[in-house]
C-alpha positions, 0 to 999 in steps of 0.5 A, spaced: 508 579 502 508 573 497 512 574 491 507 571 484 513 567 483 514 564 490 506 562 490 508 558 483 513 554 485 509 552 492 503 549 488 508 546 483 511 543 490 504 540 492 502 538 485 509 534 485 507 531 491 501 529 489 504 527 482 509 522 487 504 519 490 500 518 486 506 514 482 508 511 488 500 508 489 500 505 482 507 502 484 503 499 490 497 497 487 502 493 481 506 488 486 500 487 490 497 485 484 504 480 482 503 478 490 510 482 492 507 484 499 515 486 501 515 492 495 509 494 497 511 495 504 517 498 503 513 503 497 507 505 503 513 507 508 516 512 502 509 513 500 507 516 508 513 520 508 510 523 502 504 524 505 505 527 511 510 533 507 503 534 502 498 534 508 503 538 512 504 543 506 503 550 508 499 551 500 496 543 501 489 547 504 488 551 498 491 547 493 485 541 495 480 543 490 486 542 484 488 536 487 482 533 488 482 528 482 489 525 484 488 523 492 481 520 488 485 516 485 490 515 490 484 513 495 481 507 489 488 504 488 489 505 496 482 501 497 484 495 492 490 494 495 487 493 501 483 488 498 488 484 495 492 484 502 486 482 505 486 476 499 492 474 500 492 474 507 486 468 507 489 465 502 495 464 507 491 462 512 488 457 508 495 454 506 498 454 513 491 451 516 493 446 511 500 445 512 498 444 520 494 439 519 499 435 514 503 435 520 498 433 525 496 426 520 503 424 519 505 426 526 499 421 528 501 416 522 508 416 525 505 414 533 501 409 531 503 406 525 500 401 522 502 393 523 501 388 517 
């Protein structure tokens, strides 16, 4: 049998999970926003480890309903987050794209100069 105390502490420890992730997704979404993608990486690698503990939490299943409104939110910051990754990955190709055909005129200028 479960003691009151024990089933406490079981959902304090998914509230404190989803606490976590919950921060951790708000960090995310702040370097996305100031295009840190290296802190987002190294905050979504601690955020999965979070994640898979909470989902893998014996209490997870029936603490879902009280924790609702966080992993709601975790998934709308989750969903920004993607967006701006997505943004910035355009935007990179864009510049690359650019950088490549700068290479390509000087390369071509250097080949066939042109003469007075």
């Amino acid at each position: 049998m479960t003691r009151p105390d024990a089933v406490a502490v079981d959902h304090l420890d998914c509230d404190r999970h989803a606490e976590v992730l919950c921060s951790l997704t708000r960090r995310m979404l702040t370097a996305a926003r100031q295009d840190d993608w290296t802190t987002v990486s190294r905050l979504e690698n601690t955020r999965q480890r979070v994640l898979d503990e909470l989902l893998a939490h014996p209490r997870f299943r029936d603490r879902l309903p009280a924790l609702a409104d966080r992993l709601n939110a975790v998934l709308a910051m989750s969903r920004e987050c993607i967006l701006l990754g997505e943004q910035s990955r355009q935007s990179t190709t864009v510049q690359l794209l650019t950088l490549q055909r700068g290479r390509h005129m000087s390369r071509a200028y250097l080949q066939n100069p042109v003469r007075p």
